[in-house]
C-alpha positions in Angstrom: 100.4 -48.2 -57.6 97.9 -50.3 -55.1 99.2 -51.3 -51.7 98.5 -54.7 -50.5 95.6 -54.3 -48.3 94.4 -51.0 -49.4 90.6 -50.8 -49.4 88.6 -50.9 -53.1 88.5 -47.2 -53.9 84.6 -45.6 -52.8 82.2 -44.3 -55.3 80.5 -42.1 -52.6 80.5 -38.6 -51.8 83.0 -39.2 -49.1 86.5 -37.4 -49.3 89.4 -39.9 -50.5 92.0 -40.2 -47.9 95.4 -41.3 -48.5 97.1 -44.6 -48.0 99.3 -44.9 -44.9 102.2 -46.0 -47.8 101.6 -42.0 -49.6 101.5 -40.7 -45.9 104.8 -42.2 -45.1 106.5 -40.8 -48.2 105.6 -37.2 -47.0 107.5 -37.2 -43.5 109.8 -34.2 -42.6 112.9 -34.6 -41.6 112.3 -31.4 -39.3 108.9 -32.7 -37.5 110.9 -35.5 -36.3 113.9 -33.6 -34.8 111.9 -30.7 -33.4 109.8 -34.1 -31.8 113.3 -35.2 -30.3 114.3 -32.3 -29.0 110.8 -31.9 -27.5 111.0 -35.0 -25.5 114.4 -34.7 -24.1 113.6 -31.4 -23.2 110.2 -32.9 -21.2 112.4 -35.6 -19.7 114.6 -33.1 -18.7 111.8 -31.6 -16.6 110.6 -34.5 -15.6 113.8 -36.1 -13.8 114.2 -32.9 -12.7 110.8 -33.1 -10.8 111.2 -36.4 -9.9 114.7 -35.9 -8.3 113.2 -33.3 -6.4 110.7 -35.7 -5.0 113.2 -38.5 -4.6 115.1 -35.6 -2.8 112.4 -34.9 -0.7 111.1 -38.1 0.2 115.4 -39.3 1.0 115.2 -36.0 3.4 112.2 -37.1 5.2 112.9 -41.0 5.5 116.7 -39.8 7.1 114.8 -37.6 9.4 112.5 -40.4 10.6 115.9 -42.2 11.2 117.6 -39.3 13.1 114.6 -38.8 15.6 114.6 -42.9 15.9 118.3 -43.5 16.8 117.8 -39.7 19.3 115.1 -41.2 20.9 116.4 -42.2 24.0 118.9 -38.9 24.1 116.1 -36.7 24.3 113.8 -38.5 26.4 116.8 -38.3 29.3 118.1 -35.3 28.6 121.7 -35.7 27.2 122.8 -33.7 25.0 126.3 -35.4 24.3 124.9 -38.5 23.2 122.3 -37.2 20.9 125.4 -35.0 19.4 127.5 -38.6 19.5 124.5 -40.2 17.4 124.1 -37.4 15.1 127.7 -37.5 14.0 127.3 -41.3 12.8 124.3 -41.3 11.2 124.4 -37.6 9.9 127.8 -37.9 8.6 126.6 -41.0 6.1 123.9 -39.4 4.6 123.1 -36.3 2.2 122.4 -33.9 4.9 124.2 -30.3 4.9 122.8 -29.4 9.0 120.3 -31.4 11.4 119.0 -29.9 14.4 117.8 -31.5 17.8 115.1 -29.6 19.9 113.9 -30.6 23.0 109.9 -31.1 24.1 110.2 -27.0 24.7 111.7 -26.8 21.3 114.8 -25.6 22.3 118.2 -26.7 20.6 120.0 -29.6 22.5 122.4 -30.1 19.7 123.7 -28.9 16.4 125.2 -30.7 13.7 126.9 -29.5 10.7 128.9 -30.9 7.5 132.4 -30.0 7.3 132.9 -27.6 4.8 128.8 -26.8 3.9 130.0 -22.8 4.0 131.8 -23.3 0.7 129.9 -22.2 -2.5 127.4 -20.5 -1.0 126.0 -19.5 -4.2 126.1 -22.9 -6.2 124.6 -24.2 -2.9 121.8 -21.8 -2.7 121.0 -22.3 -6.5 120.8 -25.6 -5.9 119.0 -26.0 -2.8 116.3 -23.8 -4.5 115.9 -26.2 -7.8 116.5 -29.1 -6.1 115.4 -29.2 -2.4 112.2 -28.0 -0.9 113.1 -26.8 2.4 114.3 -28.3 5.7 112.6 -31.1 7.1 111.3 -31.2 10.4 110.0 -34.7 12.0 108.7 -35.2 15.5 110.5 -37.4 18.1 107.9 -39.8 19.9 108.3 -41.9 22.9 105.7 -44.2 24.0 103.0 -42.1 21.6 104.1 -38.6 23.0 105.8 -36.0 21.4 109.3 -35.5 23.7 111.3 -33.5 20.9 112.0 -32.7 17.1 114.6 -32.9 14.6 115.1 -30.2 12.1 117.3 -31.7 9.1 118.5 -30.1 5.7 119.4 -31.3 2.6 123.0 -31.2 0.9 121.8 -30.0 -2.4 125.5 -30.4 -3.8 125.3 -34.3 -3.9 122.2 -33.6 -5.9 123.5 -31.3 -8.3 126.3 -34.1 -9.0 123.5 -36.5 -9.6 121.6 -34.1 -11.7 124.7 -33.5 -13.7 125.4 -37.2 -14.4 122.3 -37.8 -15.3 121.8 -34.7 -17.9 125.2 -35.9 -19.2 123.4 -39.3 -20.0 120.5 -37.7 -21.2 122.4 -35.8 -23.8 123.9 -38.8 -24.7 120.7 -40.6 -25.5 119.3 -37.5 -27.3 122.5 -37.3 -29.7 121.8 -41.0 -30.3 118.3 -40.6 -31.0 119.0 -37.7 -33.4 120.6 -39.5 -35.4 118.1 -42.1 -35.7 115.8 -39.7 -35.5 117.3 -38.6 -39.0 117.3 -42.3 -40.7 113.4 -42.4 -39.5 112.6 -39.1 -40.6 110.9 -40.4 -43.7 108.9 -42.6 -41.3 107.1 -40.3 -39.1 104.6 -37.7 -40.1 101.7 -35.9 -37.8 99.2 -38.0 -39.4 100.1 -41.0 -38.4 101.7 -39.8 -35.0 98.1 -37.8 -34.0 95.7 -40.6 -34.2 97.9 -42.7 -32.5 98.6 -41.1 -29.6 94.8 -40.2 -29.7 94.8 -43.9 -29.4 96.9 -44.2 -26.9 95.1 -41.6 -25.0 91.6 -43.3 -25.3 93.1 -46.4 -24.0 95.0 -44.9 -21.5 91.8 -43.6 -19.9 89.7 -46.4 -20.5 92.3 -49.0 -19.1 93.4 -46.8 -16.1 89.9 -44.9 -15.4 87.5 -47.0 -16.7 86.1 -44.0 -19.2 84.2 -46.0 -21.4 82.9 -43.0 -22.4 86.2 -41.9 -24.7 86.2 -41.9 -28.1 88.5 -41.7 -30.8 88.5 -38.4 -33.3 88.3 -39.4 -37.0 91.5 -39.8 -38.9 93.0 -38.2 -42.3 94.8 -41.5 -43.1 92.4 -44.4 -44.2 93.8 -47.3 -42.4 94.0 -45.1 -39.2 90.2 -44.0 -39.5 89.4 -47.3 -40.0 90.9 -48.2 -37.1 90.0 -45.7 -34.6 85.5 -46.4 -36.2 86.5 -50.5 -35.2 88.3 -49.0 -31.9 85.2 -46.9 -30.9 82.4 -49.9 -31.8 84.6 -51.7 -29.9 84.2 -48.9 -26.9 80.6 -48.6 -27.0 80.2 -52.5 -26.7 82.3 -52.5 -23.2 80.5 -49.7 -22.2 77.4 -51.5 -22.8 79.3 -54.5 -20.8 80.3 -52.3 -18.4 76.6 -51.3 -17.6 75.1 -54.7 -17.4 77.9 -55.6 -14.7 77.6 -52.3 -12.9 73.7 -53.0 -12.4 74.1 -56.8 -11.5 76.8 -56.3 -9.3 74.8 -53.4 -7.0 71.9 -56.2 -7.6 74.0 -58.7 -6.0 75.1 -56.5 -3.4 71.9 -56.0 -2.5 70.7 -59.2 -2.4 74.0 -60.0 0.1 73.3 -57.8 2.6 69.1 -57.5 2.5 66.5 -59.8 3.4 64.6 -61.2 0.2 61.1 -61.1 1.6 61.3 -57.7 3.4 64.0 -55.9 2.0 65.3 -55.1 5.3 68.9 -55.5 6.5 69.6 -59.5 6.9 71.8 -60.6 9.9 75.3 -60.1 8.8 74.5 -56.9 7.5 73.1 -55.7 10.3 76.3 -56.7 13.1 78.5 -54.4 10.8 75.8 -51.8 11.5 75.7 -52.6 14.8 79.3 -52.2 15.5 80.2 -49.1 13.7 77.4 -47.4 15.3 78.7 -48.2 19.2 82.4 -47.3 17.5 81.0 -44.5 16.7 79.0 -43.8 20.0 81.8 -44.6 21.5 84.2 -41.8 19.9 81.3 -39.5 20.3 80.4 -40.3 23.8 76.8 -40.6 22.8 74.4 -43.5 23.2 73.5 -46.3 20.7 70.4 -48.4 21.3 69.5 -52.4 19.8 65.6 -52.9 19.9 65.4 -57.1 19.7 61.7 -58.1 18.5 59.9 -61.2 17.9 56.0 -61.6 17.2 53.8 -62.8 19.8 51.8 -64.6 17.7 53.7 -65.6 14.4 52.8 -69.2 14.4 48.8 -68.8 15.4 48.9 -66.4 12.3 50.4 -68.9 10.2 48.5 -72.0 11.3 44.8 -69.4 10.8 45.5 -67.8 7.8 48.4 -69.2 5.9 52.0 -68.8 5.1 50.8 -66.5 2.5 49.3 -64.2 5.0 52.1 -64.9 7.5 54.7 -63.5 4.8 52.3 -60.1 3.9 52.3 -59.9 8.1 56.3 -60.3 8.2 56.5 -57.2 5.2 54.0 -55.1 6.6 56.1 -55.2 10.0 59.2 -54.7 7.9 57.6 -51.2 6.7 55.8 -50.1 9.8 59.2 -50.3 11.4 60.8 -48.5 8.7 58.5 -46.0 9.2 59.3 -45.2 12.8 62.6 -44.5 12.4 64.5 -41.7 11.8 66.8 -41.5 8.0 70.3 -42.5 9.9 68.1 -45.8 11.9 68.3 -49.3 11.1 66.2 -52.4 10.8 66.9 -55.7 10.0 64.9 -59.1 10.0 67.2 -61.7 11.9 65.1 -64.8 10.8 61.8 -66.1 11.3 59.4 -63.2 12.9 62.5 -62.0 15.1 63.0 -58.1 13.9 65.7 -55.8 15.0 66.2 -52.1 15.0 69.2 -49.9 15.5 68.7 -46.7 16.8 72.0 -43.9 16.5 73.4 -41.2 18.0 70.9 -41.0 20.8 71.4 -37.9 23.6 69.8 -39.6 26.2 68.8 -43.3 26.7 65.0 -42.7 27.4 64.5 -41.6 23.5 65.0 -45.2 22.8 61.7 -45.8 25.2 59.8 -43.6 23.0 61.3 -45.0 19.6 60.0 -48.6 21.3 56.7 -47.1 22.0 56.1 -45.3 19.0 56.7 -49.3 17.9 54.1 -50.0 19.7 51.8 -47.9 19.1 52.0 -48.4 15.2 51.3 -52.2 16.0 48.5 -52.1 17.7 46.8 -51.3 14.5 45.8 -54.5 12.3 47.4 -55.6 9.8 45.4 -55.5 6.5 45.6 -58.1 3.7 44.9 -57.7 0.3 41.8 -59.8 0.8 40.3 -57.4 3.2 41.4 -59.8 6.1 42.7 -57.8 9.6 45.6 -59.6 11.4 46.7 -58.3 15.0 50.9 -58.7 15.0 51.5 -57.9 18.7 55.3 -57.6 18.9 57.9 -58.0 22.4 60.6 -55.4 22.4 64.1 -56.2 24.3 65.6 -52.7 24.6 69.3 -52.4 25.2 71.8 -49.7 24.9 75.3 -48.7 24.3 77.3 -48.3 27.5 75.0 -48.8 29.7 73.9 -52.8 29.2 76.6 -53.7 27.1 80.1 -52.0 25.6 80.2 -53.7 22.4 78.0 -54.7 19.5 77.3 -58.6 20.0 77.1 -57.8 24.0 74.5 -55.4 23.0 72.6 -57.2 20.8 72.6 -60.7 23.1 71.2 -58.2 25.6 68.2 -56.7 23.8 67.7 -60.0 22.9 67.4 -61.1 26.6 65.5 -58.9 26.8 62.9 -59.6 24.7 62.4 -62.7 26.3 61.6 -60.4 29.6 58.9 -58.5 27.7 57.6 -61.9 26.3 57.1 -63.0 30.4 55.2 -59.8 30.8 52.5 -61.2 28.3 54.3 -59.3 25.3 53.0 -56.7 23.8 55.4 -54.4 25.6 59.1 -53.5 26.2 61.4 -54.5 28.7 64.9 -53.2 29.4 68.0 -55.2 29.7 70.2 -55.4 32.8 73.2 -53.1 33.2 76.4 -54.1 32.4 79.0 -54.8 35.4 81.2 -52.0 35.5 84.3 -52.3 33.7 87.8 -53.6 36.2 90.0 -50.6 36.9 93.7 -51.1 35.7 
């Protein structure tokens, strides 16, 4: 008979598959309880490895609390009150023996549960399926290490757990068997395959963004059908996906560079700026901000043009670029005001040279694409990380001061900032 819904039969050389209704008509009784049997076995392991995690994670957190509340104990030395704390906060929680050690690692006190040596066995078995090993935590005071706490597990609390909870779990498998049996004729492995394929597929593409999945033809019509819609489906957000990935590093771009040079803008250049003296500063190297502005911007723009005062403002842009090192940084702050971070420095007169290497590249012309030479003389503030300032907008306020020093000296030149006042003693 036809199914409602069941597509017009195909004259092509393509294989006929069968309905979902015939499929369904074929299920095993067996499949379906060997699949029941599977899972509670799986969930089996799986509490199991979760308990042990729980187990783990319970051991560490009352460890944490054990070094907290013998804190001040350790740091003064007695011994009775660190024993008087462990026996409250020991005796509450799952915990077979806890240890305290002082800063030479020495025992100051033991603890131990009443009645642990019982069952040695059973405790053994179960400390090795469901405990990882004793804990150890450090006990700190004021950011120094002054002792540690050794703690282990009671794995007989978790073995009653475990039982419970295995004793439920049977419970839920007998149950399901016995559903299990009235929808035997329901469940077959070929319509269980393609959709856990689907679930798979959309697993990874909802969790790991794999666009890239797709989904394996089908024996059952409906299901093929489904997983060719599922997978035109895939290669149109992959397509989507694409698009945004390339607008959004576009964008990115655009937030953090200058639209006429391509250099670093302002904001993008302070976070520059201040991981590089965080980083000179864990390093104990030097950092150095070179602050420059043209000497002659605005005569350029009034003789030639805006036009020609743009090609000046990109050729400086790439003439700076190309006196740094790979790791350096330039940026254009605004206007004809350029400025360059220099990294990792060994010594503070290589950022001399850096600035006049600068120099040096500037005193040739600039030339247009109409064959016209423009002279861009540039002033250079020169400032650097400790010794004129021991932060990044310090630094940079500096080189910029600095600048303005060079532009006194008739530009064309560098001039160093003033050193930084010395910092109070505490």
């Amino acid at each position: 008979m036809n199914w409602p819904g069941r597509p017009p039969a195909r004259d092509d050389a393509v294989p006929q598959r069968p309905t979902l209704y015939r499929a369904l008509r074929r299920i095993h009784l067996g499949v379906a309880l060997i699949a029941v049997f599977t899972v509670g076995i799986s969930l089996t392991a799986l509490g199991l490895t979760a308990l042990r995690v729980y187990a783990d994670h319970n051991l560490r957190l009352v460890a944490r609390s054990i070094a907290y509340t013998v804190e001040a104990p350790v740091v003064f030395g007695d011994a009775a009150a660190a024993a008087d704390a462990l026996s409250v906060i020991a005796a509450s929680e799952d915990v077979t023996r806890v240890i305290v050690y002082d800063r030479d690692h020495q025992p100051m006190t033991v603890w131990q549960r009443p009645g642990h040596e019982q069952f040695p066995a059973l405790r053994r078995v179960a400390g090795d399926l469901l405990i990882s090993g004793a804990v150890e935590q450090p006990i700190l005071h004021e950011a120094q290490q002054v002792g540690s706490v050794r703690v282990a597990g009671d794995p007989v609390a978790l073995l009653h757990f475990l039982l419970q909870g295995t004793l439920g779990l049977g419970a839920c498998l007998l149950l399901t068997a016995l559903v299990a049996h009235y929808m035997s004729r329901r469940m077959l492995r070929d319509v269980v395959n393609p959709l856990r394929n689907l679930m798979r597929v959309a697993h990874a593409v909802r969790s790991e963004r794999a666009f890239g999945q797709r989904m394996p033809p089908a024996r059952i019509e409906e299901l093929n059908a489904l997983s060719e819609d599922f997978n035109v489906l895939l290669d149109e957000l992959e397509a989507w996906q694409n698009q945004l990935q390339h607008e959004n590093r576009s964008l990115a771009h655009r937030a953090s560079h200058d639209s006429l040079t391509g250099l670093l803008n302002r904001a993008a250049f302070t976070e520059a700026l201040d991981l590089a003296v965080r980083t000179a500063a864990a390093r104990n190297q030097y950092a150095a901000v070179l602050y420059l502005d043209s000497d002659d911007f605005k005569g350029i723009n009034d003789r030639y043009g805006h036009a020609a005062g743009d090609a000046v403002l990109v050729a400086v842009g790439q003439r700076l670029r190309g006196c740094l090192r790979e790791g350096d940084s330039v940026a254009r702050l605004g206007g004809d005001e350029f400025a360059v971070l220099v990294n990792a420095l060994r010594a503070p007169e290589d950022a001399v040279r850096i600035a006049e290497h600068i120099l040096n590249a500037m005193a040739t012309p600039v030339c247009l694409a109409d064959g016209t030479t423009i002279f861009a003389p540039l002033s250079i503030g020169l400032a650097v990380y400790p010794l004129h300032a021991r932060n990044g907008t310090a630094l940079l306020h500096s080189a910029d001061a600095a600048m303005y020093g060079a532009k006194r000296q008739s530009g064309a030149t560098w001039h160093s900032a003033e050193s930084a006042p010395p910092e109070p003693h505490l």
